[in-house]
C-alpha positions in Angstrom: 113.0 44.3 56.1 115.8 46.0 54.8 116.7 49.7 53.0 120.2 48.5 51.7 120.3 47.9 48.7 123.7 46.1 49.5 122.1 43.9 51.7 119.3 43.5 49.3 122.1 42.6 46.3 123.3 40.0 49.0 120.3 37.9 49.6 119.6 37.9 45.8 122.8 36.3 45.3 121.9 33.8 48.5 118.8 32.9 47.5 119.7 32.2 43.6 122.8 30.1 45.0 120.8 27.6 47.2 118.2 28.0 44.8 115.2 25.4 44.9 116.6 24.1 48.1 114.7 26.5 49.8 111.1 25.0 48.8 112.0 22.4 51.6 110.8 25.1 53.9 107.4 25.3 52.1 104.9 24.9 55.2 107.1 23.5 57.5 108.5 25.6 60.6 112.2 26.9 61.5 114.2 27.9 64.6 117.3 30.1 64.4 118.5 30.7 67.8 121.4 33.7 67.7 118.5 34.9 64.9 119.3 38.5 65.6 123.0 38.9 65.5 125.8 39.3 62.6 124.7 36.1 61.0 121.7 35.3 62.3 120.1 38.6 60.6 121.5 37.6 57.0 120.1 34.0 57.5 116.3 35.7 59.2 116.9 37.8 56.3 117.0 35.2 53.7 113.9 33.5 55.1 111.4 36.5 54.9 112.4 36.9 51.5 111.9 33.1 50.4 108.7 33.4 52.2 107.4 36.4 50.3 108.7 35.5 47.1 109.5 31.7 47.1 107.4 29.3 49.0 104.0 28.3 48.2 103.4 28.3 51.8 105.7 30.5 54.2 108.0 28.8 56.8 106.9 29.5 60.4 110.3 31.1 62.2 111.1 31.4 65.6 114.0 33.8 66.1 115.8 33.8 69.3 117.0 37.4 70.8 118.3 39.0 73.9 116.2 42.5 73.2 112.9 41.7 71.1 111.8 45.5 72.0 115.3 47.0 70.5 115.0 44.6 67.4 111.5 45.9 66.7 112.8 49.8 66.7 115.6 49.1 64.5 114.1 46.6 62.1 110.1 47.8 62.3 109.4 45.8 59.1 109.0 42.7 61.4 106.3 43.9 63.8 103.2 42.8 61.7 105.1 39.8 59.9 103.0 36.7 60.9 105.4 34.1 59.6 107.9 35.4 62.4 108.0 34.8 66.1 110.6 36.6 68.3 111.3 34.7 71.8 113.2 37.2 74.3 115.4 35.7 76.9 118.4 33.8 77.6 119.2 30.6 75.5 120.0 28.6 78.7 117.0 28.9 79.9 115.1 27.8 76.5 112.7 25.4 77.6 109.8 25.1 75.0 108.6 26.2 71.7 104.6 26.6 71.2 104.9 24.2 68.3 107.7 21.6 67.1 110.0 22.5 64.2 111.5 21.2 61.6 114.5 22.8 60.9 117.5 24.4 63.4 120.3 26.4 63.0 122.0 26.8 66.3 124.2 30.4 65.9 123.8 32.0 69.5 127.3 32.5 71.0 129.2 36.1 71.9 132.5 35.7 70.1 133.6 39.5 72.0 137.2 38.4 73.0 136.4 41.0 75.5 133.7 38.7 77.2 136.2 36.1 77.1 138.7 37.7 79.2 136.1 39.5 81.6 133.8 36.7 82.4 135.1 33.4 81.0 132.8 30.9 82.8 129.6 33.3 81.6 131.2 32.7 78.0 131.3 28.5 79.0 127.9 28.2 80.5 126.3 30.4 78.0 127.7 28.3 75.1 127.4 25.0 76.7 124.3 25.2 78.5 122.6 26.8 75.9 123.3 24.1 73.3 122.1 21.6 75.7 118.8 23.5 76.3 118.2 23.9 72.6 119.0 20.0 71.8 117.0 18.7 74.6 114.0 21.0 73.4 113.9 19.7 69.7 115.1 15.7 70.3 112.2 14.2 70.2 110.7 16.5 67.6 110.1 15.7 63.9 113.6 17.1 62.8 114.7 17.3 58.7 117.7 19.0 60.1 119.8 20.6 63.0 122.8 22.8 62.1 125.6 23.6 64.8 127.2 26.9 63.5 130.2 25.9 65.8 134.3 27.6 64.8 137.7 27.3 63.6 138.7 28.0 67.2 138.1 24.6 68.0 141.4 23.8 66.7 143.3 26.1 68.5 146.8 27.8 67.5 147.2 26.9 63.6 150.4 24.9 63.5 153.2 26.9 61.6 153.5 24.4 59.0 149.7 24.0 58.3 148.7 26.5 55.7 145.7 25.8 55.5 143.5 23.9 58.3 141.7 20.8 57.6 139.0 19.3 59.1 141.1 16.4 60.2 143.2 18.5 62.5 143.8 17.3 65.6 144.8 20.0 67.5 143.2 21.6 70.4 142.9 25.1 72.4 145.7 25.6 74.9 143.5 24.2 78.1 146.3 26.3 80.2 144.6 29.8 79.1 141.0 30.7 80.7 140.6 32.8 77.6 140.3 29.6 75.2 137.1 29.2 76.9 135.2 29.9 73.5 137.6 27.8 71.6 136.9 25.0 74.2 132.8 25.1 74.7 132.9 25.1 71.0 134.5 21.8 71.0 132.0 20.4 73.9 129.1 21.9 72.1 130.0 19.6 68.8 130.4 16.9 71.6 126.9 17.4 73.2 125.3 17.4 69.5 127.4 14.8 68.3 125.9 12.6 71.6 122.4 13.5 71.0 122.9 12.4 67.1 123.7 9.1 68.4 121.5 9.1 71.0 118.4 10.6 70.2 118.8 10.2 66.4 119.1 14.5 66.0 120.1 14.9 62.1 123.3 16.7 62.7 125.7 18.8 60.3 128.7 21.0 61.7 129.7 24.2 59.9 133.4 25.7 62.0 133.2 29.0 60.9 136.3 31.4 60.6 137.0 35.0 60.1 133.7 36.4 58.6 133.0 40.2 57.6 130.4 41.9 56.1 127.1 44.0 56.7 125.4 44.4 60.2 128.8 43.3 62.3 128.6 46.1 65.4 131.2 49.0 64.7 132.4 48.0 68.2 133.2 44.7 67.7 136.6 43.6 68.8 137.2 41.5 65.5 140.7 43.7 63.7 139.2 43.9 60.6 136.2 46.3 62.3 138.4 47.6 64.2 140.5 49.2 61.1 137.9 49.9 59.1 136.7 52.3 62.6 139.7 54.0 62.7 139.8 54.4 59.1 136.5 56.3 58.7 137.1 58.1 61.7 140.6 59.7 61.1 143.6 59.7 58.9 145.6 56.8 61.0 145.0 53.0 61.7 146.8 51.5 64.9 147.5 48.1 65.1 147.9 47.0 68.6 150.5 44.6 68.0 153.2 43.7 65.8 150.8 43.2 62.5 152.4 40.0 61.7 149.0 37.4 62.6 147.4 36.6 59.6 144.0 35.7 58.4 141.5 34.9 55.4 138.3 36.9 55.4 135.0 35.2 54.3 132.5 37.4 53.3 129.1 36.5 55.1 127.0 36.6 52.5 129.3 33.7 50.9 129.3 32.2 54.5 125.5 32.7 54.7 125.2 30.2 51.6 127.9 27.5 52.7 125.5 27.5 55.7 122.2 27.2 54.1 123.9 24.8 51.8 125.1 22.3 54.8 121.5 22.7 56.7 119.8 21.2 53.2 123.0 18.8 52.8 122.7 15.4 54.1 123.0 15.6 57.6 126.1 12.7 58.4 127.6 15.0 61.4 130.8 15.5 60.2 132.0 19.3 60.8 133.1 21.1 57.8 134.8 24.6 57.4 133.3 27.6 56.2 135.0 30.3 55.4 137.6 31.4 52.4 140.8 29.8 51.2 141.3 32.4 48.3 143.8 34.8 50.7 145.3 35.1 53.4 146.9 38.4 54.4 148.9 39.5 57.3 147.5 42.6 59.9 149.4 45.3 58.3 148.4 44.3 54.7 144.6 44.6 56.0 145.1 48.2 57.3 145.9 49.2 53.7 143.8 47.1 51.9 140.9 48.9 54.1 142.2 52.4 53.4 142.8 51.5 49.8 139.1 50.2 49.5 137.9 53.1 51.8 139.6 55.4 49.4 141.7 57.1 52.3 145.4 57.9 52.6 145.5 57.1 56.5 149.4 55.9 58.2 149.2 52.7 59.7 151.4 52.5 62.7 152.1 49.2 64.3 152.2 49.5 68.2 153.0 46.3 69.7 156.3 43.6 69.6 154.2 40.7 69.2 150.9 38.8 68.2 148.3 39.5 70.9 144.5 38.0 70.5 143.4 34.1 70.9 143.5 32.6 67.7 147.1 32.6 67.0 149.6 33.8 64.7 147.9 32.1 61.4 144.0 31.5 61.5 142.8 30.3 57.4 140.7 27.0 57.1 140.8 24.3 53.7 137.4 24.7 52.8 137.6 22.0 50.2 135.4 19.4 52.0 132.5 22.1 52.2 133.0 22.2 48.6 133.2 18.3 48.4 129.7 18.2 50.1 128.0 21.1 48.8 129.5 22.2 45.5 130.1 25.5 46.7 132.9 27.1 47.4 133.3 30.9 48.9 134.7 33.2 45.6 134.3 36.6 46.7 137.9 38.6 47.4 138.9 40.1 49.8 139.2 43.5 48.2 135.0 43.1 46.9 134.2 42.2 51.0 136.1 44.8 52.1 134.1 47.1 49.6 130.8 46.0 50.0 131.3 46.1 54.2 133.2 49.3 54.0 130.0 51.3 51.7 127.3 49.8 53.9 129.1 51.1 57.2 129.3 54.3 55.5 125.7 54.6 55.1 124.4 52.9 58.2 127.3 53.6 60.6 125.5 54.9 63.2 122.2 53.4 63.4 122.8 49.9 62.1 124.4 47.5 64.5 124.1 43.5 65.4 121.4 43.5 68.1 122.3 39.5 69.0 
């Protein structure tokens, strides 16, 4: 499905991790909606590889995409695949599946902070409305498992004194701002699936994911890290657009990718647990380096702005220990390695390669 070998390096390490989990999958069927984006193309990934190498019968798997004909040109290993099925359209309007499935990981949700600020109630109704449609689609079938890939955001600005956020963080997105409409249908979208777990007896587990980086996120993406590692191939300077002072961990998604193949096989209790990495956390202006450094580029960094901009908030790094507590995993790979690995395969697939979502 894929030329990269880094790619192909990554679902190795993915599929030896969760390891004989997988054979749960044998004959039964799959729906990742979102299946086409940053994440969603690691996880389809991962399944077309079990299937040809793994199962003893393949998992049927119904991707969801916005442009099947555009996912076809740029991955034209999946046109004559018949353990795959990609539905075109928008996930509010979702209505049926031809068969029932067993499985779901619901991942379809634009986090462009620039669709946030243009169109915030297209961001709320997308989110919202789309997890509805998908829940009431699959109630009543014969789920093993449902997976909300929901996100830190839920919990709004990180309070100064929280290092690390925890799962039993109370806090909230400032309901004052129209652009914490992400952070807040996030939060109702755990509500809806939390209500049909109760209701309707859906197997529910939570993963919040943070700040993830790695292969196949789209050179345009508004997410800094990108954004520097742009400039930083392009020319001899990265500009940081504020004061450089926010700072974040970095989860590499191939580590992320596990946690959440992990939780989906987990017992399914509802509880939403963090994903992402707790080994780091660096400020703005140490990332610009750290990418030129891995890039093997002398660029100048100039910081532009007088204060934080963006919607997460001056610190943004989650406690991941309960994911380990559940799972027995725990993300190790560094910051330096991610910014490596992301920074060779944008090199080679810069232009061609992007998140198709």
């Amino acid at each position: 499905m894929t030329t990269s070998e880094i790619v192909q390096e990554d679902i190795r390490a993915v599929v030896e991790l969760v390891g004989g989990d997988f054979t749960r999958l044998s004959g039964k069927s799959l729906l990742i909606t979102g299946g086409t984006g940053f994440i969603g193309r690691y996880l389809l990934e991962t399944l077309m590889y079990v299937n040809d190498r793994l199962l003893s019968q393949p998992c049927r798997v119904y991707a969801t995409t916005r442009n099947r004909s555009q996912v076809l040109v740029r991955c034209p290993d999946l046109r004559d695949r018949h353990d795959l099925v990609l539905i075109e359209g928008d996930i509010r309007a979702f209505e049926a599946l031809p068969d029932p499935v067993h499985f779901v990981i619901h991942a379809a949700a634009s986090s462009d902070v620039r669709q946030f600020l243009q169109d915030p109630l297209a961001t709320v109704d997308t989110i919202v409305d789309g997890t509805r449609a998908v829940l009431t689609m699959v109630a009543d079938m014969p789920l093993e498992a449902f997976l909300f890939v929901s996100s830190g955001a839920v919990y709004g600005s990180q309070p100064p004194e929280r290092i690390w956020l925890a799962e039993d963080d109370r806090s909230g997105p400032d309901l004052g701002e129209a652009r914490s409409c992400y952070a807040e249908a996030k939060r109702y979208s755990e509500l809806l699936c939390r209500i049909f777990a109760e209701r309707h007896g859906v197997p529910l587990s939570v993963a919040r994911l943070f700040t993830i980086l790695g292969p196949y996120q789209d050179r345009n993406s508004t997410s800094a890290v990108i954004d520097f590692i742009r400039q930083c191939l392009d020319g001899d300077t990265i500009t940081i657009w504020d004061n450089g002072q926010a700072i974040r961990s970095y989860c590499y998604v191939a580590d992320a990718v596990v946690a959440l193949w992990k939780l989906l096989f987990g017992p399914q209790q509802g509880g939403a647990v963090n994903v992402g990495s707790d080994l780091e956390a660096v400020s703005f202006v140490d990332l610009a380096h750290r990418v030129a450094r891995n890039a093997g580029k002398r660029v100048t960094v100039v910081v532009q702005g007088t204060r934080p901009t963006g919607i997460l908030g001056l610190r943004y790094a989650p406690d991941v220990t309960r994911l380990y507590e559940k799972t027995g995993f725990r993300p190790a790979t560094t910051l330096d390695q991610a910014l490596c690995r992301t920074i060779a395969w944008m090199k080679e697939r810069w232009k061609e390669d992007v998140a198709i979502a």
